[in-house]
N, C-alpha and C positions, 0 to 999 in steps of 0.2 A: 504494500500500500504506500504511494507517494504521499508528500507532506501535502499538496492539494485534497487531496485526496480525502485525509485524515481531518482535517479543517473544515472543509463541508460537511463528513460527518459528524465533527463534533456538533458547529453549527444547527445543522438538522439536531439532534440530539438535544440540544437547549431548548429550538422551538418546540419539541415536545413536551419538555419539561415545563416549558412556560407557559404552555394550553393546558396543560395539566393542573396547574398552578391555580389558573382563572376557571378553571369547570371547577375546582373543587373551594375554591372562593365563591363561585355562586351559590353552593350549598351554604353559605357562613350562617345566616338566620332563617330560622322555617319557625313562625310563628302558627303555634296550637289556637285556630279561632271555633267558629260554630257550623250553624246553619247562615247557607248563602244570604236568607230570607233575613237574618237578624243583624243587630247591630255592632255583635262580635265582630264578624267578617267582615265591618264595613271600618270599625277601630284596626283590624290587622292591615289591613291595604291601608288605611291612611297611614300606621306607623312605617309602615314598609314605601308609603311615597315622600315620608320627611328625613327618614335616616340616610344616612350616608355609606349606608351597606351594602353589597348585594343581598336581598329580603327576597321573602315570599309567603303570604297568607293563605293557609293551609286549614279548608272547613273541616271539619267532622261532626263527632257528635254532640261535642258541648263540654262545659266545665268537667265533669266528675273523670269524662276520657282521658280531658286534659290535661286533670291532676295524674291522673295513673299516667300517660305517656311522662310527663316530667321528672315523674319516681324513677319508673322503667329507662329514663336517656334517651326515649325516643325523640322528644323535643327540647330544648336547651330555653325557649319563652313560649309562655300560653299565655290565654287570656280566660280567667275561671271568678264562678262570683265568690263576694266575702264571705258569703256564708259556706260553701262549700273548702274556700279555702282552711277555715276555722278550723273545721270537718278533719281536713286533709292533716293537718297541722297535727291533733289530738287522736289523732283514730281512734272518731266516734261516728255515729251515725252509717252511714256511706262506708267510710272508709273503718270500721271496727276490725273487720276484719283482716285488714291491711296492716291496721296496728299504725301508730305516731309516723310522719314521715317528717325527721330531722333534718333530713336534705334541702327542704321546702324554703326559697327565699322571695320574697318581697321587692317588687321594684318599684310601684305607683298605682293607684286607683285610677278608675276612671271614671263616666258615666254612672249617675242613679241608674238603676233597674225598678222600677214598681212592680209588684205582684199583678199581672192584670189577668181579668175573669171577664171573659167574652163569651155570651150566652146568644141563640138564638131566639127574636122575641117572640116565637109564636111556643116556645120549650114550657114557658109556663114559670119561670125560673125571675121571680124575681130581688132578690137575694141570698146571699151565703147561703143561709140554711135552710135553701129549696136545693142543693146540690144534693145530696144523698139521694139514694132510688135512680141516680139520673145518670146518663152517659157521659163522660167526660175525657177527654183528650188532658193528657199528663204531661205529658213528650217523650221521646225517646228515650230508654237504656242510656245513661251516662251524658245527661244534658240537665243543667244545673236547675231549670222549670219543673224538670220531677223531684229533683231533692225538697227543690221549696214547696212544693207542692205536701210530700211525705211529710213538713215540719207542721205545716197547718193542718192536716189531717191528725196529727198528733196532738196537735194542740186542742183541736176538736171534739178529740175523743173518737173517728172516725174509723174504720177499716176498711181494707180494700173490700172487701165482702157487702158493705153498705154501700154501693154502688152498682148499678146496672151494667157497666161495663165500665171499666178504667184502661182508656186505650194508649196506646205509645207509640204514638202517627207523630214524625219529625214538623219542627218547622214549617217547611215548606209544601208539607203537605195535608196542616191540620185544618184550615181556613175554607178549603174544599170540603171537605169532611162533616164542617160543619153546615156549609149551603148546602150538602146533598141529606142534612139530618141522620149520617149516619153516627153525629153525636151530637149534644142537644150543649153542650159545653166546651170552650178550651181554656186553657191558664197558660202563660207565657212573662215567665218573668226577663223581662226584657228593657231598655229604651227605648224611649219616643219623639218623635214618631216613626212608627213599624211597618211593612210593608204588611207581611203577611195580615195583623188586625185590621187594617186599612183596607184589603181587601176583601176579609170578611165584611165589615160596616159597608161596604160600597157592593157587592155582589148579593148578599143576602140578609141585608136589614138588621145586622148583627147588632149586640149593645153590650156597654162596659157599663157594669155591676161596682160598687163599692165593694171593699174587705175587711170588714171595719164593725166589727163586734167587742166583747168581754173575751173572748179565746184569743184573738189578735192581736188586743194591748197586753195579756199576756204573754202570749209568745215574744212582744216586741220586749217587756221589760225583763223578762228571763233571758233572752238571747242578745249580743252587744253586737255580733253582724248585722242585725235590723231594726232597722229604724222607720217611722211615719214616711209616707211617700203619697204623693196625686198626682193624679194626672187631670192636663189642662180641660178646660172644658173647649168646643169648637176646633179641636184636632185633628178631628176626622171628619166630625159633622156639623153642620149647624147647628143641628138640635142635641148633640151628646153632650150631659152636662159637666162639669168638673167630678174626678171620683180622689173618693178617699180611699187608700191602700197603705199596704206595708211594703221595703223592697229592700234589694241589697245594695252593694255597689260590685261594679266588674274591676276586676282587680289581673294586672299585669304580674306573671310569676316566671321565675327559672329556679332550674337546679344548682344546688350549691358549687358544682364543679365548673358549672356556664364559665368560660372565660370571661374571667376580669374587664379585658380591654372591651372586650365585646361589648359586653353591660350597660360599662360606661360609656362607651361612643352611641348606645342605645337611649341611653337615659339622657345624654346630652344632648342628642341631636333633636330629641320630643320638645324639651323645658328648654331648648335657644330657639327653637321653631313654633312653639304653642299657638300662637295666634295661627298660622298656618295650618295646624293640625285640627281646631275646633273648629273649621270654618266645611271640613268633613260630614258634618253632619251636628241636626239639631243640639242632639242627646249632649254633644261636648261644647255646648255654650256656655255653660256655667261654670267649668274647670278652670280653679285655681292651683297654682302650684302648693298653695298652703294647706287643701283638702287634700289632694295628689298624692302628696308625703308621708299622708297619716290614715286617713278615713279606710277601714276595712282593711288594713291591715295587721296580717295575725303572726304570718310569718316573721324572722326578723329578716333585716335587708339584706340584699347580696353586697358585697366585698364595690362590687363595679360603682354601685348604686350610690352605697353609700361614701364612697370616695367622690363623686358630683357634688349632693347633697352636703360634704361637709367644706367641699371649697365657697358652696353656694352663702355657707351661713347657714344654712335650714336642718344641721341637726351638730349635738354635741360631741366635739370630741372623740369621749369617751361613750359614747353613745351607740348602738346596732341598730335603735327604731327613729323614726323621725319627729320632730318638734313640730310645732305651726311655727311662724314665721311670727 
């Protein structure tokens, strides 16, 4: 082999190395979101259009999947709500049998979620405790609308067995479901405003129910993940009036091992870009970096995270959780 010869190939040799480089740089973030239909998916694509990474929002089934891929290393960021985070955190509920996951860290809140109860009006249903006896859409296996859903049935006193059917039709498929009456109810704990409820209220005369009894200011004061939540009134209709609900917040997580650098160029590129970021959608017009920090958060913070947050000023020191500002 002549020295020409040799040089080309090494040449050749580098540009493989260096395509190799960048294919496997585009794997760097694959954020855990939801259903297309909700407003998971719709926070992962805007986080993935303000960072400075190669990104990609990745739906599936929802919070509880999420928490279990982050355990498992299968995603390094998800987006899961505070109360399932809690969940995840203590292996309780959900996760009991998973047992504590240690690994679980905290990067920022997002968006309120309300509990919302979307009934059709001809169902007969006109609040909470016309739901028993009735058909209801829950959501799918491992989508954080059933967890919530399981805590207010608990709180109730309810069983699955007190129910006509308790179905677990995704997102995007529940809203049909309900205009074809092959269920007389759905719950979606979500942000608004939602494509899927919007197009129950607009296809089949759908209505949102208040949740808002003696079992729900229970639950709310026994549990520190939820809080009072409403929804606007004229959101979807003219005539839909304001409703009172309980809700969580959606909360952004990774695994403990997530790269440092990563995190941080995560967490930096959202909190220098914010205004850019809520302009994605309704649900994040209220997002303060001072709620961001704190609100719904169980885990303690990642390494990345909290190395932002502590040049920011916005938490102590000696500190793993965050301060308000």
């Amino acid at each position: 082999m002549n020295r020409l010869t040799a040089l080309l190939l090494a040449w050749l040799g580098g540009l493989v190395f260096s395509a190799s480089l960048v294919a496997n740089a585009q794997e760097t973030l694959r954020i855990g979101t939801a259903s297309p239909d909700g407003v998971y998916h719709v926070a992962g694509r805007a986080l993935c259009q303000v960072v400075t990474l190669p990104c990609r929002a990745e739906p599936g089934p929802g919070s509880s999947a999420n928490l279990e891929a982050i355990r498992d290393g299968r995603f390094s960021v998800a987006l899961a709500q505070s109360d399932l985070q809690f969940q995840a955190v203590n292996g309780t509920a959900t996760f009991s049998e998973a047992g504590p996951d240690p690994d679980l860290r905290s990067l920022f809140s997002l968006h309120s979620e309300p509990f919302t109860l979307v009934v059709r009006r001809r169902s007969g249903i006109r609040s909470l405790e016309d739901l028993p006896g009735r058909a209801v859409n829950i959501g799918n296996p491992g989508s954080g609308q059933r967890g919530t859903m399981f805590s207010l049935m608990d709180a109730q006193g309810w069983q699955g067995g007190d129910f006509r059917l308790l179905n677990d039709l995704p997102a995007d498929q529940q809203a049909m479901a309900l205009c074809h009456g092959d269920v007389d109810a759905m719950v979606y704990t979500v942000g608004h405003p939602n494509r899927s409820i919007a197009q129950a209220i607009r296809l089949c005369n759908a209505a949102l129910l208040d949740v808002d009894d003696e079992a729900v200011e229970r639950l709310i004061a026994e549990r520190p993940y939820f809080s009072r939540a409403s929804i606007p009134g004229g959101l979807y209709s003219a005539d839909q009036p304001a409703v009172r609900t309980f809700g969580v917040r959606a909360t952004l997580v990774a695994h403990r091992d997530a790269d440092p650098e990563l995190i941080y160029r995560l967490v930096a590129d959202v909190f220098d870009n914010l205004l850019r970021f809520k302009a994605f959608h309704p649900a994040f017009g209220t997002l303060t970096p001072a709620s961001m920090v704190q609100a719904g958060l169980t885990a303690p913070l990642h390494e990345g995270a909290l190395r932002y947050y502590r040049e920011r000023g916005w938490v102590s020191n000696d500190s793993v959780t965050a301060t308000s500002q």
